[in-house]
N, C-alpha and C positions, 0 to 999 in steps of 0.2 A: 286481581283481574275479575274474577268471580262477582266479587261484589260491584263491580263497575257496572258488569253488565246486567246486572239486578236493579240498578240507578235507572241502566238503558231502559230495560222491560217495563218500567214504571211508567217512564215518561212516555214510550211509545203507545203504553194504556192508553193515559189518559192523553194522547193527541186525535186517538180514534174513540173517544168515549165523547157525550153532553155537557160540558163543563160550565158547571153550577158554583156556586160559594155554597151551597151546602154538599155539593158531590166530594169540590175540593176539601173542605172542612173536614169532611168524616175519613176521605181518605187521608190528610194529614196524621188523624188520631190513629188511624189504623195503622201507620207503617212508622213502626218504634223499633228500637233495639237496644239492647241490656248496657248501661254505659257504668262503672265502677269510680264510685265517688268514695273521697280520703277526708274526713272531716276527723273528728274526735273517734268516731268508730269508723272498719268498714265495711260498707256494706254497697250494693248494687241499686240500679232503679232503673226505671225504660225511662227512654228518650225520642223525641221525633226525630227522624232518620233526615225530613228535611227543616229546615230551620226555615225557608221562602219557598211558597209556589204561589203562580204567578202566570195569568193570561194576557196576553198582549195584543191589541189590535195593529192594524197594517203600522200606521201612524206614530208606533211608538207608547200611546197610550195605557196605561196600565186598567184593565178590567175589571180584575179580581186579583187579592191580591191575600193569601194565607199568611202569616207570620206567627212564627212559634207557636203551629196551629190555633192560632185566632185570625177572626177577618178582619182585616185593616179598616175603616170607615172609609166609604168614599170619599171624601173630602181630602183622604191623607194618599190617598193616589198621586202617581205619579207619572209624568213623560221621560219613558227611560231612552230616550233615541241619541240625548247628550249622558254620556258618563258624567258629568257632577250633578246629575238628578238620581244616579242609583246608587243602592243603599251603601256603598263602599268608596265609591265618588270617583273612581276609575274605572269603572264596568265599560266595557264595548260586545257585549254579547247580542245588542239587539243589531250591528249593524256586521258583526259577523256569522247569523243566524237567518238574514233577512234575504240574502242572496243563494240560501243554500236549495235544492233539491226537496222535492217531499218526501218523508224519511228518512234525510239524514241528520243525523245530531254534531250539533256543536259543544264540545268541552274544553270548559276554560280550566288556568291554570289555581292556584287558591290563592283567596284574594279576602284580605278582613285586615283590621286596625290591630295595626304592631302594638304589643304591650313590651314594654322597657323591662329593667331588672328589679330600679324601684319599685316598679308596679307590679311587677309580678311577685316578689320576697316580700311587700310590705312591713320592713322590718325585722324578719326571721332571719336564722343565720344561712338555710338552703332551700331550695325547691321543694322538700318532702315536708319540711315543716310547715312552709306555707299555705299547701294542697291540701296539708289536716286542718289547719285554724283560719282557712280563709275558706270563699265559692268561687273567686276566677278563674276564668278561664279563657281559652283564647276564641275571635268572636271571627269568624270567616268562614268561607263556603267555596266548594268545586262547584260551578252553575254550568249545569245540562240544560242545553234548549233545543228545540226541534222548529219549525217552520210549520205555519197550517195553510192547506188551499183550497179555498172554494170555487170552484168550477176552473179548477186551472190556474187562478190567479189567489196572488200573496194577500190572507188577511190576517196575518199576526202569526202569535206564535206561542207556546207554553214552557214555562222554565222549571227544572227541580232546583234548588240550593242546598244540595249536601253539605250536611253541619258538620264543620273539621273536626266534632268532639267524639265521631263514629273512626276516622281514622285514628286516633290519638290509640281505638283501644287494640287497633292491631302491636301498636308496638309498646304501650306503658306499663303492660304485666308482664314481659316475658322478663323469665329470671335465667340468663348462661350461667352453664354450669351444673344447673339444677332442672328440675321436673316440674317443680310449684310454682306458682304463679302467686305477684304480689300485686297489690293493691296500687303501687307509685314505685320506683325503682330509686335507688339510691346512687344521684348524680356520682359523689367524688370515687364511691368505688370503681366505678369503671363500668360495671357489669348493666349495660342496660341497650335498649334498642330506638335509632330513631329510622322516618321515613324520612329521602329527599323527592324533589321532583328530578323532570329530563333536561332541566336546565342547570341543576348541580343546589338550587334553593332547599331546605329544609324546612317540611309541612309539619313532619310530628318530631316530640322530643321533651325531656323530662324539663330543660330549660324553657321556656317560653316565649324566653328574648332572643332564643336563635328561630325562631320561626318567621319567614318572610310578610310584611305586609306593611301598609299606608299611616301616616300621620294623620291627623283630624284632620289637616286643612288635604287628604288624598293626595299628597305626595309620597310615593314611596322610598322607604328605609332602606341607604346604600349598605350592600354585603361589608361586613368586617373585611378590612384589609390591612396589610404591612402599613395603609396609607392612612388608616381611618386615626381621622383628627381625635388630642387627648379629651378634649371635652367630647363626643361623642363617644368613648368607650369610657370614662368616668361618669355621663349621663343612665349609662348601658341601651344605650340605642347600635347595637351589634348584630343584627339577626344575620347566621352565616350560611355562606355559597361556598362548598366544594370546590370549586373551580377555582376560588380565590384566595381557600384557605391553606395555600403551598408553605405559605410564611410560619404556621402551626407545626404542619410534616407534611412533606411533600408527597405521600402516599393518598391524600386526601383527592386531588385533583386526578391522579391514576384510579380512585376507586370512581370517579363520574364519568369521567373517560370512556372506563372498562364496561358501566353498567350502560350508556349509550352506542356498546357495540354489544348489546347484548349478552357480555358474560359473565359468571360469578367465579368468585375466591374469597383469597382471606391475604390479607397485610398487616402489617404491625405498624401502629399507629399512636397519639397519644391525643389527648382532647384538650379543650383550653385548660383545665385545670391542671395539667402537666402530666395527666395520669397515662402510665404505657402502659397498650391494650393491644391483643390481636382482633381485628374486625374480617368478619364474614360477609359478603355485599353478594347480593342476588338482584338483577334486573325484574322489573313487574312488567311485564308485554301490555301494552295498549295503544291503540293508533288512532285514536277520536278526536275531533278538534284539533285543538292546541297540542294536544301531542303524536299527531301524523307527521310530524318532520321526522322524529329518531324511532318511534314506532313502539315506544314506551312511556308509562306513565310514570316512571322514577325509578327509586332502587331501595331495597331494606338494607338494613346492616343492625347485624345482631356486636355486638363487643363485649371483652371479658377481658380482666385487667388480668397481664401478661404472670403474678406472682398465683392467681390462682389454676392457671397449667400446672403449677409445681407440687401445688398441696397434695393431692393422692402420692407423689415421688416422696414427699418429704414425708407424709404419715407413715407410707411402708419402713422407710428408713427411721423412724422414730419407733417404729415397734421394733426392730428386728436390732437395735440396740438397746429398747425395752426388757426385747425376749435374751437376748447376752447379757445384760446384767443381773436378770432374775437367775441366769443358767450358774453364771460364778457367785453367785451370791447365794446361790442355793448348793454349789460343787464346795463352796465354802463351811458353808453351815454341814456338807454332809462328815468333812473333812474335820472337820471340829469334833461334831457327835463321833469319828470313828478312834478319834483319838482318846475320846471322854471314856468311850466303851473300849476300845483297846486299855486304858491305865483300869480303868473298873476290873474290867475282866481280867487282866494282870492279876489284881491282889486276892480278885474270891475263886476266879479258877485257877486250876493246876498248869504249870509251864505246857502241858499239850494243847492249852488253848492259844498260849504269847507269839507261837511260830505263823498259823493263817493270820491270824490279826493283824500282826507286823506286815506280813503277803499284802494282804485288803486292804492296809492303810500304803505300802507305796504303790500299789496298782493305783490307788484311789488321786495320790501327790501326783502320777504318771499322765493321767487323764488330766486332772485339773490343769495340767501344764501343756496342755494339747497333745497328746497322745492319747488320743480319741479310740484307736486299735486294740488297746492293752484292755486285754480282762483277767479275769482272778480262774484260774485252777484250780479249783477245791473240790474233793468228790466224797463229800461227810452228810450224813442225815441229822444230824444234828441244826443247831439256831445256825452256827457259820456256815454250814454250809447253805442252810435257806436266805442266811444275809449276801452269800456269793451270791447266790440265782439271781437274788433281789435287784442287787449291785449292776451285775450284766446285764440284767436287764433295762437298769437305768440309763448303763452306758451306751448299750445298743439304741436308746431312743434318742439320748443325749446327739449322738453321733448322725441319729436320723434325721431328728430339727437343725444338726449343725449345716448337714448335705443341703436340705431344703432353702437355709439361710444362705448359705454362700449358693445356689442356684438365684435365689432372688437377686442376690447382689448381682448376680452375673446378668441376669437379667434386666436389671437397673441401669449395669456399665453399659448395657447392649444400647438399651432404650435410649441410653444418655448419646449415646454415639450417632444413632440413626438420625436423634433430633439434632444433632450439632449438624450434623452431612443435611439434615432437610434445612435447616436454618443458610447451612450454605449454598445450599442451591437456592433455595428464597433469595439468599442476599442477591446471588448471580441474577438470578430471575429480573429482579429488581433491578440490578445495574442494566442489563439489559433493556427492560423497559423504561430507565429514564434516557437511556442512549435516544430509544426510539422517539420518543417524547422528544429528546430535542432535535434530532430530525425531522420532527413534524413540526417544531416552532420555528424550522428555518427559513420557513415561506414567511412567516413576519418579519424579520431582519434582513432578506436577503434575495433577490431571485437572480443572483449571478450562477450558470451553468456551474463554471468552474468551483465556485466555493461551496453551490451544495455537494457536488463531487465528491470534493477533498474531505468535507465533514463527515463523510458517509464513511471514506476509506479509513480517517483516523479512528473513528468509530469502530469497526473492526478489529483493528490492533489494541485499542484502550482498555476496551468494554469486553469482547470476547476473549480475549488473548493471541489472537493472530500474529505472527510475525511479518510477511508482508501480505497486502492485497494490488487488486486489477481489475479495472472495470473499461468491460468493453460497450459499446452501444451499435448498434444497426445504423448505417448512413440514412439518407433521407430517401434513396432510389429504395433501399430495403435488397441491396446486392451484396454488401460489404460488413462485417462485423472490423471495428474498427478499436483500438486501445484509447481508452479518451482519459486514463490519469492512471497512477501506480502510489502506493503507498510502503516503505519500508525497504523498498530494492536499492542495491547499491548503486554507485555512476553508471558500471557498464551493463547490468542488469537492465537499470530501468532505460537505458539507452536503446537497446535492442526491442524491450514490451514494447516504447510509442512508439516504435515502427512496426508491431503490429499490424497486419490488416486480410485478412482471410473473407475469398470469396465464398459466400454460406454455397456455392453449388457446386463447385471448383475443388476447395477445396473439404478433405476427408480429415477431421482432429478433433481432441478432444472437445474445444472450443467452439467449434461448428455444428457437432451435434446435440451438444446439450441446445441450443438452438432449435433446430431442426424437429427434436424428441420433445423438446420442451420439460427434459430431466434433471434430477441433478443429479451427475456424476462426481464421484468422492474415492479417490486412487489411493487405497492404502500402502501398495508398495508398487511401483513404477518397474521395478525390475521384473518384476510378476504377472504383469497386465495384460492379460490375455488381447483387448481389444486395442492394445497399442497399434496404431499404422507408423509409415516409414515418416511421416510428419510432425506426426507425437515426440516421435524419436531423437527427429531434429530441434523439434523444439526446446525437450529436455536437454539439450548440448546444452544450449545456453540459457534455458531458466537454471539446472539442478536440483530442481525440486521432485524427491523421489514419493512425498507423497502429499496430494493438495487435494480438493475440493472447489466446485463449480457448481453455482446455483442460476438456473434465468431470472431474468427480471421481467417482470408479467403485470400487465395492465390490461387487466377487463380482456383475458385470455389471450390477449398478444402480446408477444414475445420484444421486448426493445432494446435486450444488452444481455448481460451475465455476466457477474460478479465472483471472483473464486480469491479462495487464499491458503496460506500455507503456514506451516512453523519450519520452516527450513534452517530457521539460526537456533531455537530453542530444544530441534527433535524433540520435541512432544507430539506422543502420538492425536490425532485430530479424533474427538469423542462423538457419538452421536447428537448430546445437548448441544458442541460448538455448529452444526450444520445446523441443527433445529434452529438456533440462533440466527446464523446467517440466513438461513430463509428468510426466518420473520425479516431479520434487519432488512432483509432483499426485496420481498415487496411491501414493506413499508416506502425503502430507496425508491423504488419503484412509482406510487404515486408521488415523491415528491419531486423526482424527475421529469412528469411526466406534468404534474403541475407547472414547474417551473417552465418548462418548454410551454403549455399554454400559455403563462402569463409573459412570456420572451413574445410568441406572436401575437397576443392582444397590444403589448407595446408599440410593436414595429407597426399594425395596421393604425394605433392611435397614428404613430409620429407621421405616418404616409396621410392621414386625413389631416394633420395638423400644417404638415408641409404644402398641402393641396389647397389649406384655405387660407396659408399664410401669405403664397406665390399667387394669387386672384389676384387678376386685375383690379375685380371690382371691391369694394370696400365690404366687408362682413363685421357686427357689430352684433353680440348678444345681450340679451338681458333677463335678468331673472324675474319671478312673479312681483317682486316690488318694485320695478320698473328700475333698479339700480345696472348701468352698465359693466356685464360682466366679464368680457372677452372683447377683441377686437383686432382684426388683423394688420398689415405693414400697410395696406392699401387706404386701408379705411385712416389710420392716421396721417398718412400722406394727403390723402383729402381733404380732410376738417382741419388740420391744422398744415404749420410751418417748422422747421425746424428738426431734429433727430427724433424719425418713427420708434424708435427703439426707447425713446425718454416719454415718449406721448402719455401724457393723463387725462381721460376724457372727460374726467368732472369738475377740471381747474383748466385745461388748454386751450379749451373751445372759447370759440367768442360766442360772446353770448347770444346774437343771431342761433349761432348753429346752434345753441343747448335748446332755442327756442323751439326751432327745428324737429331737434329729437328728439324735445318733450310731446311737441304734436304728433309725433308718431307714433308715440308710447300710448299717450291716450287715445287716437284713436284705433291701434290696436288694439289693447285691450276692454275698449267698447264693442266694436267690429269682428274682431277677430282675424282684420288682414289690414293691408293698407296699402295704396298704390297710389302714385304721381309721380308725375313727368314735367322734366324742365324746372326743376325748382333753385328758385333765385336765392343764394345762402353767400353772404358778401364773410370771409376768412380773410384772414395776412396777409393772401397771396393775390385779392381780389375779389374781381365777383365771378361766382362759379355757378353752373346750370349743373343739377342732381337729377337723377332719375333714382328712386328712392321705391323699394317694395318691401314690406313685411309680413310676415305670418305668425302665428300661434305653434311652439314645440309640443302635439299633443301626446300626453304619456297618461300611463296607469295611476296621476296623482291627482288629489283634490282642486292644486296651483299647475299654471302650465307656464315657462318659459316662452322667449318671445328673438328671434332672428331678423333682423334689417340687412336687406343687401342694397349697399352704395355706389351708381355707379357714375361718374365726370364724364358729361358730356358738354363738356363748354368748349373743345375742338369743335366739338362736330357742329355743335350750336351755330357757331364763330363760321365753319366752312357753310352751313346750311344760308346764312344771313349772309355769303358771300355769294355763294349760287345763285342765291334771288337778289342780288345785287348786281350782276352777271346776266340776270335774265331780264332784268330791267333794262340794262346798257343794251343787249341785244336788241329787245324790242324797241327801246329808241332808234337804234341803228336802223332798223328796217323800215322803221318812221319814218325816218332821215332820206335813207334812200329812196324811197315813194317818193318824198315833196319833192329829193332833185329830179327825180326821173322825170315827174310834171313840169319842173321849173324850165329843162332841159328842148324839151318841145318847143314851147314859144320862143325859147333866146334862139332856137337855129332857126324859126319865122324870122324874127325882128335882125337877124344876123345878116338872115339871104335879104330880107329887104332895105336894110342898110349899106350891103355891097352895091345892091341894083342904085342908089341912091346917091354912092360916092360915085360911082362911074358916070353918072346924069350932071351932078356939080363939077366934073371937072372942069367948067368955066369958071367955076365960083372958087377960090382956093380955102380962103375963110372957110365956107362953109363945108366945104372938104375935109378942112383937116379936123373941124368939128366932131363928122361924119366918121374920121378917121380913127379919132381917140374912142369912140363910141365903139366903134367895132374895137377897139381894144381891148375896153373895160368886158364887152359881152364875151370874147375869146378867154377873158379871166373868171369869166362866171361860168362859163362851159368846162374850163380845168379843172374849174373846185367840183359842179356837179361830179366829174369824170373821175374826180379823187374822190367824193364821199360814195361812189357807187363803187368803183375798185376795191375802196374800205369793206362796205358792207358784202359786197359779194368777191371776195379771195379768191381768182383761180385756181386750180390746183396745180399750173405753173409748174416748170422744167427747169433743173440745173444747166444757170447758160453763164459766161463769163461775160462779168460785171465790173465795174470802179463800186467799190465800196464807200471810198469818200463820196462820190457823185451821189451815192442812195442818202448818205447822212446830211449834204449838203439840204438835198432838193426835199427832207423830210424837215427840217429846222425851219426852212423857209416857208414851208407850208402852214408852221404852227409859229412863224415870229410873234405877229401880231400877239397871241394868248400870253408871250413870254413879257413883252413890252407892257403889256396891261398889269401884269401879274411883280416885276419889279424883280425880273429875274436876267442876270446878265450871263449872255454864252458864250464861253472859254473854247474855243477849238485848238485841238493837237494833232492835225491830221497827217497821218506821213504822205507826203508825196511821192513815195517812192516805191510805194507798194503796187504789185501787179495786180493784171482782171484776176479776179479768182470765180471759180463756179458756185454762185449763189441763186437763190430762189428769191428774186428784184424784189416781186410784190409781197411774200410772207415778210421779209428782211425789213422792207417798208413798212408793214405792220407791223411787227414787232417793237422796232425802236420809234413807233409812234406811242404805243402804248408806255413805253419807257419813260419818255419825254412827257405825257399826259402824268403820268404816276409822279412825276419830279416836281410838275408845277402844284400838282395837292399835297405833294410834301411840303413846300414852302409858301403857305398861304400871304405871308409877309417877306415874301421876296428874299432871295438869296443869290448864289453862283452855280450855274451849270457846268461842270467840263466833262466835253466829248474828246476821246483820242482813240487812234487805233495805230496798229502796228503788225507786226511781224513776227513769228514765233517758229522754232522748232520743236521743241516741246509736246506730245498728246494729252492733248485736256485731259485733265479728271475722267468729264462727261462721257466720254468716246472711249474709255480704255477699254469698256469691255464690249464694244460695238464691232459689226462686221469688218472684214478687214479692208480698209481706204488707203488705195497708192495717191500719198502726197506728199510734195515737197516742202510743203511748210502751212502755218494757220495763220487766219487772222486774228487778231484780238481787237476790240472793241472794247474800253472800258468809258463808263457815266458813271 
């Protein structure tokens, strides 16, 4: 981290310094650090710290440009605003640098041209050989930028390009196990260190080919996997990702896991080459650029291949069978010499010497044979007696180093024991944290309530050793703690938990208040329980569990349930590791619960907006930035096409009018950015249809924007409107109409009154009389029709009076014969004669079945048959059922 911000301080130099090519130049040469090269000898040298710096105008344009401290010529400059013009062909640092703040820096992840394993071994049989007789190395950079403002506004910006061969030397010398430091670490042993980044990729490492980066043509090299094709691991195009490397040992993707929540340890693991290691992983904290989502910049891992833990157990034990074999090999030798000197001294001294010697040689067989206790008795000045002193005193040491040895041993069995119990809680540890692991992958398979449930509770019984579990959760009012599943309880047991359901205010128990407290409470003997209430008590009728544990389930400090469980069938006592456990396991449940519950109601508000634009009247059609249609509701294909909406294809169904249609909308949408008309003539299967047609632009946070049409059929209302003004024409004729009779009307009762005064003057004349006579006829049938076309046009509002209904239908046929006569239409009457007056409205009735009769002769332009009947009915229309209540004894019916 340290060194990070030494990058930072650099860069923020030179954003408030003169920036020159000679500024930059010198401070290139100046800022070097000691890098450890493996050639035939080794030895050290400095190096530039950056490998690119680099000024950038608003534009994208490169300035100035340093490169392994030399100046680029301008001519070799560059527009880095497209990544396939920077030096790596994937760079986006100018247009994530461009939008930033004065002052703040953008850091990218490392990024340079993958070398393979051919190209890195060039023939050698490992890494360490190649690093002595070759100069590669890997060729990539961490690029630090910052933004520059002149008066406020954006004109470019300055980059560092830290050279990967500065990290390489945090991890390529350290030697586990040991103090000293080497020059290149020796892959197959085990013992060496690499860095990764926050995305689980590997920057540093003694391989080459596990480090992430781009082919020539800047495509980047996919992480090794269970999946990675044979010719791509037969090429060695493998550079590995943590996260992916489960298929290796599944502790890999726990240690990336672990280092993006921040923590460190140690797992047993083994690497590609098969070798078992325990690794040590430590988080590097940094929150700049690229790595402000986890708020670090990767993780170390130091490794040590898991046989040399054992070497100091094994040396001690190789000397202290060393030190026992030298001990009887020398209790041997002494045992020889005393016997050598017992038969000597036998034959040259006197029998007073044969008795301690015999003593000294079986104390001496007594000892040899572990009877370590046994010493010699002798109280002589003489050589025996100073060989007794000797003697006991060898045994007393003999006996010293044996104490000391079996103390080691015992202290070996101990050490051996501690490590076997730490190995098992490791393992436990470990089953534990793959449990949770897979509780946390069960938002990928799954987001049914029920099944992450159940997984959580078998989880418990499996993984901890719980006999059974219970998990309650809080209703939605937030009144109720409620049993939403059991795990391990028998029929009547768990029959009684799902009835479960205690009000958190109401009621007083163990269940409520860990709630409440937000504690965990852990009952080691139920019989004992000081804080038992009268409901605990019932409770325990029917769980019988005399001793269990209750943990909350807590999201982002609120409380949403509580999880407890028991060994009720195993009686094993419940340890403090099984509660630490069920914590973790608890609120890990916890967000997955709690997840699952968001993504239940981002569902249901999807299917509620999906429901709302499926049930649209009007037609809704999407489409994506390539103008391909990509959605489309039941309305919209009812529209455009014919036949089952649920089968509709809108890019084969449409007639080709309509694709015309809604390719002109496409483009001029996406010209315009909207689109709007009205009344559009689009002839489909079903006709010719009038659309009212609007679109818009989806605008979002992306380079492309999607595109929405809403369809809406208006060829009713078309059809009613072109009726209305059909309507309103008839009407205005009609008032036409009535004007001319009202004028016509005037003169025929002049020419009537002077026709009467005229036939009464002829009454001499008869001739000319009856002339006289038919005239005033003909004028009495032009005053009916004026008198009919003005009634027509002006309707009284007329009163329920009793009427002949035949009589209205007669004297209305007669009125329009002629048009019927003309028109080639013959009229069928069924009229009952039998029918009584009924209470009608003459003159609407009159209109009415004029209009009928009018409508019949433009139904048959070429002439047909009319039939008029009427009759008698008990029966209440349809029309009338739901009308105010009419006392009548019967209706008439009318049918044409």
């Amino acid at each position: 981290r340290n060194f990070l911000l030494k990058v930072e301080t650099d860069l923020q130099y030179l954003a408030k310094t003169n920036l020159s090519q000679e500024r930059l130049a010198l401070f290139a040469k100046q800022k070097t650090s000691q890098v450890w090269e493996a050639y035939s000898d080794v030895h050290s040298g400095k190096l530039p710290l950056y490998k690119e710096i680099t000024v950038i105008d608003a534009n994208g344009n490169e300035q100035i440009n340093i490169r392994n401290g030399k100046i680029t010529p301008e001519n070799q400059l560059r527009n880095v605003r497209s990544p396939e013009n920077t030096t790596y062909l994937v760079e986006d640092y100018f247009v994530k640098t461009r939008d930033l703040p004065p002052g703040e820096i953008y850091v990218s992840r490392l990024t340079g041209f993958y070398i393979s394993e051919p190209e890195h071994l060039q023939g050698f049989a490992n890494p360490e050989e190649a690093i002595r007789n070759t100069k590669i190395h890997y060729d990539g950079v961490i690029r630090f930028a910052t933004p520059l403002y002149t008066d406020g506004k954006f004109s470019g910006m300055v980059t560092l390009g830290l050279d990967q061969r500065h990290l390489m030397e945090f991890t390529q010398h350290v030697l586990p196990l040991s103090t000293e430091k080497v020059s290149f670490p020796i892959y197959n042993s085990g013992n060496y260190a690499f860095m990764f980044d926050d995305e689980g990729w590997i920057i540093t490492h003694p391989k080459l080919w596990d480090i992430r980066g781009v082919d020539k043509n800047g495509r980047w090299i996919k992480a090794y996997s269970a999946d990675t094709p044979e010719d791509l691991i037969d090429g060695g195009f493998i550079p590995f990702n943590l996260d992916t490397a489960g298929f290796i040992h599944e502790n890999y993707p726990i240690v990336s896991n672990a280092v993006r929540q921040k923590e460190r340890g140690t797992v047993i693991t083994k690497n590609v080459g098969g070798v078992s290691k325990i690794m040590s992983y430590a988080p590097i904290l940094y929150e700049k650029g690229a790595f402000s989502r986890h708020g670090i910049f990767g993780g170390i891992t130091v490794g040590a291949e898991i046989y040399g833990f054992n070497e100091p157990a094994q040396f001690v034990e190789n000397e202290i069978l060393t030190t026992l074999a030298l001990v009887r090999n020398r209790l041997w030798w002494i045992v020889g010499i005393a016997i050598i000197i017992t038969l000597v001294v036998s034959i040259i001294l006197s029998h007073g010497f044969a008795k301690p010697i015999i003593h000294l040689t079986k104390v001496a067989n007594q000892i040899a044979n572990g009877s370590f206790k046994k010493r010699i008795n002798i109280n002589r000045e003489d050589e025996i007696g100073t060989l007794a002193v000797s003697f006991n005193d060898m045994a007393d040491k003999l006996d010293q180093n044996r104490f000391q040895l079996l103390s080691t041993i015992s202290e070996l069995r101990s050490s051996k024991t501690e490590t076997e119990k730490y190995a098992n809680e490791l393992e436990y540890q470990i089953k534990i944290l793959q449990g949770i692991q897979r509780i946390s992958n069960i938002l990928g398979t799954t987001f049914n309530m029920n099944t992450v449930i159940r997984l959580i509770l078998e989880h418990c019984i499996n993984s901890i050793g719980f006999d059974r579990t219970i998990l309650y959760l809080i209703d939605e009012q937030q009144q109720y703690l409620e049993c939403t599943e059991t795990h391990g309880f028998n029929a009547e047991n768990e029959k009684y938990a799902r009835r479960s359901r205690y009000h958190l205010e109401r009621y007083d128990c163990i269940e409520t208040r860990v709630v409440r407290e937000g504690r965990i409470i852990y009952v080691e003997d139920f019989a004992h329980y000081p804080e038992a209430t009268e409901l605990d008590k019932k409770i325990y009728n029917f769980t019988k569990s005399n001793s269990f544990v209750y943990v909350p389930l807590k999201v982002k400090e609120k409380i949403i349930g509580i999880l407890g469980a028991d060994k009720v069938r195993s009686k094993n006592p419940i340890t403090q590791t099984d509660i630490n456990s069920l914590q973790i396991l608890a609120n890990q449940a916890s967000r997955v619960i709690e997840n699952t519950r968001l993504y239940q109601e981002v569902i249901n508000q999807r299917n509620f907006v999906e429901d709302i634009i499926s049930n649209m009247q009007n037609g809704v059609i999407t489409i994506n930035s390539n103008g391909r249609i990509t959605s489309f509701n039941r309305a919209a294909s009812k529209i455009l096409q014919s036949g089952n909406p649920a089968m509709f294809n809108p890019n084969s169904q449409m007639s080709i009018e309509t694709l015309s249609v809604i390719q002109e909308v496409k483009d001029r949408l996406f010209e315009n950015g909207s689109y709007s008309n009205y009344n559009v003539k689009v002839e489909t299967e079903n006709g010719l249809k009038f659309l009212n047609i609007l679109a818009s632009l989806i605008k979002r946070n992306e380079p492309t924007n999607d595109g929405i049409i809403i369809i809406e059929d208006v060829t009713e209302r078309k059809q009613l409107d072109d009726h209305v003004q059909q309507l309103e024409r008839l009407a205005s004729l009609g008032r036409f109409g009535a004007s001319i009779a009202h004028e016509i009307r005037n003169p025929l009762t002049g020419v009537s009154l002077f026709l009467d005064n005229l036939h009464d003057r002829l009454a001499g004349q008869p001739d000319v009389a009856n002339l006289v006579a038919k005239a005033l006829e003909e004028i009495e049938r032009l005053e009916k029709l004026t008198h009919e076309i003005l009634v027509y046009t002006h309707p009284s509002a007329g009163e329920l009076k009793l009427s002949n209904i035949n009589d209205i239908i007669s004297n209305v046929l007669g009125f329009i014969d002629t048009q019927f006569i003309n028109n080639g239409i013959i009229v069928t009457k069924k009229l009952d004669e039998q029918l009584p007056d009924a209470l009608i409205n003459a003159d609407r009735m009159r209109q009415a079945l004029l209009n009928l009769f009018i409508n019949a002769i433009q139904a048959m332009p070429d002439g047909g048959r009319l039939w008029v009947s009427t009759s008698l009915i008990n029966k209440i229309p349809v029309l009338v059922q739901n009308a105010e209540s009419i006392a009548a004894n019967g209706w008439l019916k009318i049918r044409v």
